[in-house]
LONUNU-956198 format. One line per 3 residues: number of its first residue (from 1); for each residue y, z, x of N, C-alpha, C. Coordinates in steps of 0.02 Angstrom, whole numbers, m for minus. Layout:
N
NUM	Y/Z/X/Y/Z/X/Y/Z/X | ...
! end
This chain:
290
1	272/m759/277/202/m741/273/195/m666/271 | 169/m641/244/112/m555/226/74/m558/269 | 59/m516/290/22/m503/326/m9/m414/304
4	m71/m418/285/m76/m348/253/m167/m325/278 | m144/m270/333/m223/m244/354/m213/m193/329 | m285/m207/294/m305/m128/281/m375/m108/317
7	m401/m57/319/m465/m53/362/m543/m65/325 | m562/m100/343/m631/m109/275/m674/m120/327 | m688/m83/378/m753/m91/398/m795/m30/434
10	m743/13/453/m767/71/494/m768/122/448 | m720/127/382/m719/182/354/m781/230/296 | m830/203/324/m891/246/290/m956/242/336
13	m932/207/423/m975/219/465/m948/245/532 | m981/289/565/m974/315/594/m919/280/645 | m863/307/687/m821/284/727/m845/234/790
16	m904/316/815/m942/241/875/m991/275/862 | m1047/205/825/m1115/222/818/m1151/251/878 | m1200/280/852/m1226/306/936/m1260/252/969
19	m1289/271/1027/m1319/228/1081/m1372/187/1026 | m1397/101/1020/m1429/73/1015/m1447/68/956 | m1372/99/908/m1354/63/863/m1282/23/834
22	m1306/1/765/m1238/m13/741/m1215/m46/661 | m1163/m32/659/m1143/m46/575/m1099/m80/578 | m1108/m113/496/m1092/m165/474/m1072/m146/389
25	m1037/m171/358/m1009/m162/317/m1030/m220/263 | m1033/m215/199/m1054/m290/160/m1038/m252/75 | m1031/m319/47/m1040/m300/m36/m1100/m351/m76
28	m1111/m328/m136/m1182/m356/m146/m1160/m369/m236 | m1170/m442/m236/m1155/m465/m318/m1203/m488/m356 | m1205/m494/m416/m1262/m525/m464/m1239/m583/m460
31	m1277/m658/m493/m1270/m704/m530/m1195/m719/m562 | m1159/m666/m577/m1106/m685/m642/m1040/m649/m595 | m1083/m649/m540/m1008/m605/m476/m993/m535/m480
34	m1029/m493/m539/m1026/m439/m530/m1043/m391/m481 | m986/m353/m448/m1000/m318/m387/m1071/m240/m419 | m1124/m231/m365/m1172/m188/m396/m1170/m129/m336
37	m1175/m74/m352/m1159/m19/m340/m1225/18/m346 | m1251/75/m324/m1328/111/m318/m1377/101/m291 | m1367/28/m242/m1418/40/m206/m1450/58/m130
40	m1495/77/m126/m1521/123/m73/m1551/82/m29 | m1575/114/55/m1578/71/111/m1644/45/88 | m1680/66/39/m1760/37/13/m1736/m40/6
43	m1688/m72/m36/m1657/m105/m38/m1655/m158/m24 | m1640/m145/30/m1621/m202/112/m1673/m212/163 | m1654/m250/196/m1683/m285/255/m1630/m313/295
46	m1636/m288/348/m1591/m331/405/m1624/m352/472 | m1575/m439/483/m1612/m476/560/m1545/m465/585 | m1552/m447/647/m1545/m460/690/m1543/m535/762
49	m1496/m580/739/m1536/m640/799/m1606/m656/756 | m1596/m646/683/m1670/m673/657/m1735/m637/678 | m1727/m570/711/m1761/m518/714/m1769/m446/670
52	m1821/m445/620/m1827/m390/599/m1796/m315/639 | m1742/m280/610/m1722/m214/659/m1717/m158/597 | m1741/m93/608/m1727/m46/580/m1680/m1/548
55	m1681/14/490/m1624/17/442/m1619/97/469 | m1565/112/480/m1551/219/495/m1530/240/400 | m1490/222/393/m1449/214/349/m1405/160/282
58	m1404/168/222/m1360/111/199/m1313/179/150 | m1253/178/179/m1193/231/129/m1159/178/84 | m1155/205/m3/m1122/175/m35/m1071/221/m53
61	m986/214/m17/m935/246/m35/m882/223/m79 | m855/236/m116/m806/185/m167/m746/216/m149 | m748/297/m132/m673/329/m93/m681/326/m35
64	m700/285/m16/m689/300/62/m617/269/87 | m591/293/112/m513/260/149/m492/237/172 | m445/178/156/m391/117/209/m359/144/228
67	m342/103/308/m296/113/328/m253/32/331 | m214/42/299/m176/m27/296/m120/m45/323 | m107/m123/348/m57/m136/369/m21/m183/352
70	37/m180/331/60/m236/290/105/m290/331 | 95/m336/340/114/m396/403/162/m442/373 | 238/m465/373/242/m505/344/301/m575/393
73	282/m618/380/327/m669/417/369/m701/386 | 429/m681/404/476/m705/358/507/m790/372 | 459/m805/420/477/m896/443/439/m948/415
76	399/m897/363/351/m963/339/384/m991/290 | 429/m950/259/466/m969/197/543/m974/196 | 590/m1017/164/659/m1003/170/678/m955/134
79	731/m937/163/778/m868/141/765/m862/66 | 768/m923/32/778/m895/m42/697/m901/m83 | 644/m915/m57/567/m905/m59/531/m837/m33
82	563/m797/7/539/m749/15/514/m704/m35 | 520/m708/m108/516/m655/m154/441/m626/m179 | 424/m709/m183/347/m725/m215/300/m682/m166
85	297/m712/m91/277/m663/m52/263/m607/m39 | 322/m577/m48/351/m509/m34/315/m453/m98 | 320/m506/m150/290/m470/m209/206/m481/m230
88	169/m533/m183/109/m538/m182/83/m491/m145 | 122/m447/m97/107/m410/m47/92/m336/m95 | 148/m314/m114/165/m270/m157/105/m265/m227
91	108/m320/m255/41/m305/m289/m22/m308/m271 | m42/m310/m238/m105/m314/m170/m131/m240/m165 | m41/m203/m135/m39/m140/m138/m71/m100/m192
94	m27/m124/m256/m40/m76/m318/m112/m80/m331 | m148/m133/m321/m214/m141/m359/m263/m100/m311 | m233/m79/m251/m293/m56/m182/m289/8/m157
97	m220/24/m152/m203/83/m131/m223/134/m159 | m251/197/m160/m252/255/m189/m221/291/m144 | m167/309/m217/m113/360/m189/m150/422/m166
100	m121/439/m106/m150/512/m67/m225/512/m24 | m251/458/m34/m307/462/m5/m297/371/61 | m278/318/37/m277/278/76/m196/290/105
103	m156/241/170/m143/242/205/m99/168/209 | m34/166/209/m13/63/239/46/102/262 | 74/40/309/107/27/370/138/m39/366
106	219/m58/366/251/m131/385/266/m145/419 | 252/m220/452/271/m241/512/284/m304/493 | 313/m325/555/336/m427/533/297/m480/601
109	279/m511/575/240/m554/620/292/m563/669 | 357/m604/665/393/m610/695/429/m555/764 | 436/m472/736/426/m432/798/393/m394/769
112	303/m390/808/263/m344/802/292/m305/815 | 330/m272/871/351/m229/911/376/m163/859 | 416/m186/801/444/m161/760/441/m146/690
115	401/m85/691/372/m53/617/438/m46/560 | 425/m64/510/492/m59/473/467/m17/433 | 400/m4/405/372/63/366/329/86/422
118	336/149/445/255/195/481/207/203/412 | 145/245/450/105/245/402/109/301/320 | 97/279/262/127/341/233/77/300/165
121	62/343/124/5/362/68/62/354/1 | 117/348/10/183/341/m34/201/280/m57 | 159/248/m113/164/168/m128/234/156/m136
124	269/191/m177/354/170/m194/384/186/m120 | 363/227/m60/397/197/m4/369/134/31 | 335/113/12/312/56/46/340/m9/m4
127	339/m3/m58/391/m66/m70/445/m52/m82 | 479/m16/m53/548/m10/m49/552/m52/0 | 529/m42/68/513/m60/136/497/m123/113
130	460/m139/87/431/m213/86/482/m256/51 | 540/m242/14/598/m254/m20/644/m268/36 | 654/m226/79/701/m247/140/699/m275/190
133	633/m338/169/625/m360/217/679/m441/203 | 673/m456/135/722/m497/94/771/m516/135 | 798/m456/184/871/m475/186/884/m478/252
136	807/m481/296/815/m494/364/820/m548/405 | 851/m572/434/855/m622/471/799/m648/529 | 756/m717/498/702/m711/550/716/m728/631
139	662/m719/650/686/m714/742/628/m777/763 | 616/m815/827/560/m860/832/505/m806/864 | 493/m760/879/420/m723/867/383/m749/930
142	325/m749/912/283/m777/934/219/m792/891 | 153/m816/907/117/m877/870/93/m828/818 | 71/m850/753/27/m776/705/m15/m777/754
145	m52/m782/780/m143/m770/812/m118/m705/842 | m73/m713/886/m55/m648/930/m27/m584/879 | 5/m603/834/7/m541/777/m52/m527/738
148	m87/m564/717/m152/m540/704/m193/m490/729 | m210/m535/807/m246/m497/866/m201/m396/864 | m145/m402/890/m84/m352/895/m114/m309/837
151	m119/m344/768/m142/m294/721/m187/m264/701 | m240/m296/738/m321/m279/748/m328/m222/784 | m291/m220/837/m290/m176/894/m253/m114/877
154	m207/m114/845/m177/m48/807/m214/m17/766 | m255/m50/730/m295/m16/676/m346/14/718 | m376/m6/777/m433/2/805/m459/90/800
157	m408/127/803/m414/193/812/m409/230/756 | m371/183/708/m354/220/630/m444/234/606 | m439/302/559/m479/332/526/m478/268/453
160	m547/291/433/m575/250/378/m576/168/369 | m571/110/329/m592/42/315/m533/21/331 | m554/m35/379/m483/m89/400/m491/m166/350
163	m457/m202/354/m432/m266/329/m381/m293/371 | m361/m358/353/m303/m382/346/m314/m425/310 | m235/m443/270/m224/m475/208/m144/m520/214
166	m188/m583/241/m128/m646/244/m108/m663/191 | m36/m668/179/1/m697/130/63/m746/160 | 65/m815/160/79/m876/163/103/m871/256
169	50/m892/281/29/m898/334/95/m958/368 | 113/m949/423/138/m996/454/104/m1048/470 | 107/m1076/528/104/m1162/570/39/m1091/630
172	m22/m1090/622/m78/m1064/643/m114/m1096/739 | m94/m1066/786/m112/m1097/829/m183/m1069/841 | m190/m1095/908/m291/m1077/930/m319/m995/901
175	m374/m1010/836/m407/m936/851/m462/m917/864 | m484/m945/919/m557/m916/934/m559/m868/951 | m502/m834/996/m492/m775/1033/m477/m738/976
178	m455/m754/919/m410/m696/864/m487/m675/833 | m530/m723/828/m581/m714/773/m607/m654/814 | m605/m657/870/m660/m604/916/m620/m565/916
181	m569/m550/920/m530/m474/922/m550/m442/858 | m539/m489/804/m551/m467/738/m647/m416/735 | m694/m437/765/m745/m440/754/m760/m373/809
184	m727/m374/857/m731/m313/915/m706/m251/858 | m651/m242/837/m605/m199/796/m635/m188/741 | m673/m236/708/m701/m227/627/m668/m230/585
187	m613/m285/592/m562/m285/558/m568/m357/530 | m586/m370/441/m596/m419/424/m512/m462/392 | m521/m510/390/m455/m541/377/m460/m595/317
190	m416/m547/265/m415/m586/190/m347/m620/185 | m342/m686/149/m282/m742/144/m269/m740/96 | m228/m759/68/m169/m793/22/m139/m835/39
193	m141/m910/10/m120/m955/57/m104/m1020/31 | m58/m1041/9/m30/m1095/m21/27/m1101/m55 | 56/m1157/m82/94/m1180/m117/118/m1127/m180
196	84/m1103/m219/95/m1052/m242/142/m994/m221 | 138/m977/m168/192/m923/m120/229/m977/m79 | 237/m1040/m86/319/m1085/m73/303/m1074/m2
199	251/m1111/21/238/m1147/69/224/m1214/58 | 232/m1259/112/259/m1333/105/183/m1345/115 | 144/m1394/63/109/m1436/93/65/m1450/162
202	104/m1490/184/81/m1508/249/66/m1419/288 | 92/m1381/294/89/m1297/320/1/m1297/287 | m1/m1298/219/m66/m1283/177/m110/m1319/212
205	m120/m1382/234/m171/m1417/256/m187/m1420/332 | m123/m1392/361/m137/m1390/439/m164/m1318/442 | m156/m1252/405/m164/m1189/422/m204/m1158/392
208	m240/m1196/332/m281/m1155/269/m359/m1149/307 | m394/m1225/327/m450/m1203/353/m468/m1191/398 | m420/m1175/459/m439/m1117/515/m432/m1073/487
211	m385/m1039/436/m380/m990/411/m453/m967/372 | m464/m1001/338/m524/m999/288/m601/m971/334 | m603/m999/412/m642/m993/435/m631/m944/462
214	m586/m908/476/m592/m835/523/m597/m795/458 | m582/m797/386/m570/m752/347/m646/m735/340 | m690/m808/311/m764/m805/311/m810/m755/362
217	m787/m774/424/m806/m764/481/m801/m703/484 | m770/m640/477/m751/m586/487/m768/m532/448 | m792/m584/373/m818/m551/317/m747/m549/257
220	m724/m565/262/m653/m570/211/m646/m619/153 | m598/m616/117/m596/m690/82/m534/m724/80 | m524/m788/64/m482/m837/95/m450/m862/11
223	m409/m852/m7/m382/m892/m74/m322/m930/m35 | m344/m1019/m26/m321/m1063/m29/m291/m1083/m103 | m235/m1136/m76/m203/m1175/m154/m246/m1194/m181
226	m280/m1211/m233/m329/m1260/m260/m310/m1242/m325 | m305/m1269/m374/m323/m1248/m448/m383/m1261/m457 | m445/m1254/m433/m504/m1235/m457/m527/m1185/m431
229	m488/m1147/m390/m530/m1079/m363/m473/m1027/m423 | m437/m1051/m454/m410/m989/m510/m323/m978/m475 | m307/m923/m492/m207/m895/m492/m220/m854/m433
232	m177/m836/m408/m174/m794/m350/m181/m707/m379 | m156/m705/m440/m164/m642/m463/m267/m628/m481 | m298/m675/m507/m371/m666/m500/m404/m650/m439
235	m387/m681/m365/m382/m672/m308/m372/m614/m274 | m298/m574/m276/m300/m502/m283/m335/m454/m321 | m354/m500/m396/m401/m436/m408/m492/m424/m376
238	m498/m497/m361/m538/m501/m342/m573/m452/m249 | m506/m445/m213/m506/m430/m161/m509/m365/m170 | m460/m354/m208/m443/m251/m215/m513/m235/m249
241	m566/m268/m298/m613/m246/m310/m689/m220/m264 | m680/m283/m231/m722/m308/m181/m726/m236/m134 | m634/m209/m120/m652/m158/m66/m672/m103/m83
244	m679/m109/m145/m689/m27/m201/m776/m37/m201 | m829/m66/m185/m883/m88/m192/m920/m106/m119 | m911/m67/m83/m937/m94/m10/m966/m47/22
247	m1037/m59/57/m1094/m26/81/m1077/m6/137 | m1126/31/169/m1114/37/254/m1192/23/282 | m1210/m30/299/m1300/m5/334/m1265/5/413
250	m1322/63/447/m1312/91/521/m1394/67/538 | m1407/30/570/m1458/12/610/m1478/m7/668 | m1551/m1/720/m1561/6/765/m1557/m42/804
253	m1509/m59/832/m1503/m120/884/m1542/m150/944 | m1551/m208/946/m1600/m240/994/m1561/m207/1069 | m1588/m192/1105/m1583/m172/1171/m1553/m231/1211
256	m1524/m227/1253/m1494/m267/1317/m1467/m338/1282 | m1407/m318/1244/m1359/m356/1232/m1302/m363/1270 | m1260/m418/1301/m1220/m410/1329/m1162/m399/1294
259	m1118/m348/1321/m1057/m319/1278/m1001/m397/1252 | m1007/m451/1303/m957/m514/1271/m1013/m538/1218 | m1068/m522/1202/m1092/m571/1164/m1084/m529/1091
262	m1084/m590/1036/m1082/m574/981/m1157/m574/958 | m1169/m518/909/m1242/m542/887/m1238/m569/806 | m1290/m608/788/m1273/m645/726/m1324/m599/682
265	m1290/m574/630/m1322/m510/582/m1349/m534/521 | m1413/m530/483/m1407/m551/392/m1449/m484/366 | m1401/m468/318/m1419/m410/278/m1466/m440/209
268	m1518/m417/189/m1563/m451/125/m1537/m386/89 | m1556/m431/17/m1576/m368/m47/m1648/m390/m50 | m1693/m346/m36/m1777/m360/m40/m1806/m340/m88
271	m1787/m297/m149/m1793/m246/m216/m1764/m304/m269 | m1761/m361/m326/m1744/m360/m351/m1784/m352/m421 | m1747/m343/m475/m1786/m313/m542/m1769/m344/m594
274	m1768/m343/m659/m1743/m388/m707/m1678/m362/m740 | m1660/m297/m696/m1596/m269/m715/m1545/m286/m634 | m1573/m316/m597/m1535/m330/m525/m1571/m397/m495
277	m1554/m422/m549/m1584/m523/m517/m1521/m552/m489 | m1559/m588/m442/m1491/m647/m397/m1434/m612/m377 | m1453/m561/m335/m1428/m520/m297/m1391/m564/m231
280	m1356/m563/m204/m1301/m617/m157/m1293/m542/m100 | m1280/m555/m57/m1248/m505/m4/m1198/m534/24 | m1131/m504/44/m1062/m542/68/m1053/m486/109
283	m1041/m521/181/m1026/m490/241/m1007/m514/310 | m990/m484/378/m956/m526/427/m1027/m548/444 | m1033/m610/465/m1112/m654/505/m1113/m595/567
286	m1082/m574/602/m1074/m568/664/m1040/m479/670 | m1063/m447/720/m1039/m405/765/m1035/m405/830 | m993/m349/859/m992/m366/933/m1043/m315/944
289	m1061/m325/1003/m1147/m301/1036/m1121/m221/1081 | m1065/m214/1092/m1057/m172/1146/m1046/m106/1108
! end
């Protein structure tokens, strides 16, 4: 399994919003899925808990900067399946990364503990790194949820937009706790996930729709096996586009939230025109309140 965060949520809003507010991150498509770009907080509308709250701000950045982490488990697959993976990871990279301005990092689900790339802006060192992972011998680890969580928490401090980006997911235990780490951090979590990257079946159907639901959940997207959702390469492009196209609204938060509670967020497009019809907004439901 891949495992690949990059940062997509903090990096065009402020680190810690000030007192009694807060941001949220989203992208906004037409009818035909086209991602739309130019528009202003006139725009929008956001509830709060289904409460009208006040817009500060909506920033549209297209350079703004990942910080990425590339995760991979080498137990989801046998020794001689590792490749597909390894190279879904790698082109993930090429389509997202901008050299000198974004940021990735390798690690293995199996020992978080142990960075095999630090962080570096140098795509050909990072799949070199991501090449040597081929020839490692896996270890029993511990569960993905806890590498997930582990990777949420590293990014927490990194400068600019987080992610993570699953590629052929292991045997997935409890994530309620992962979804909320994810959602504290702002760290949304995108999949890759099936038969396609030489995972077995039965793995696909026990791990895809918890998976699917924290990816949703977090604001991410989830490419399960299906041949009706398209190739895994449409998927990547779809994702690397997605992060090149993403807003920031900063708005005024309802007062006396408790810091464990999550609040449930919906961003509107309230402006549409006959040059911006059936406008869609895609984003995490949820932030944490504290």
């Amino acid at each position: 399994m891949v495992l690949l965060c990059a940062t997509s949520i903090l990096g065009m809003l402020p680190q810690q919003p000030s007192a009694g507010h807060a941001s949220v991150l989203f992208t906004v498509t037409d009818s035909a899925g086209r991602y739309i770009s130019g528009l202003t907080k006139e725009d929008f509308r956001i509830l709060q808990d289904g409460k009208l709250r006040p817009i500060t701000s909506v920033d549209y950045k297209e350079d703004a900067p990942l910080s990425i982490e590339v995760l991979f488990d080498p137990r989801a697959s046998k020794n001689d399946q590792l490749m597909p993976g390894l190279d879904v990871a790698k082109q993930f990279l090429r389509l997202t990364l901008k050299n000198g301005i974004d940021n990735a990092s390798v690690t293995l689900v199996d020992r978080p503990d142990v960075t095999i790339q630090e962080p570096t802006t140098n795509l050909v060192v990072l799949e070199v790194a991501i090449d040597r992972i081929a020839g490692r011998r896996p270890s029993r680890g511990g569960p993905l949820s806890d590498a997930i969580a582990s990777a949420a928490k590293r990014l927490s401090g990194a400068p600019g937009r987080r992610v993570i980006f699953l590629v052929n997911a292991g045997r997935v235990g409890p994530l309620k706790d992962t979804i909320q780490t994810l959602r504290e951090n702002h760290v949304p979590l995108y999949v890759v996930h099936g038969k396609e990257t030489y995972l077995d079946s039965d793995s696909v159907m026990e791990s895809g729709e918890p998976l699917r639901k924290v990816s949703e959940g977090t604001g991410g997207i989830a490419h399960l096996h299906d041949p009706r959702v398209g190739s895994i390469e449409a998927a990547l492009k779809r994702m690397a586009t997605e992060l090149k196209y993403q807003y920031a609204v900063t708005f005024q938060s309802e007062t006396g939230i408790s810091p464990e509670k999550a609040a449930k967020v919906r961003i509107e497009v309230t402006r549409q025109d006959a040059n911006r019809k059936d406008l869609t907004v895609r984003q995490s439901d949820y932030y944490p309140a504290k």
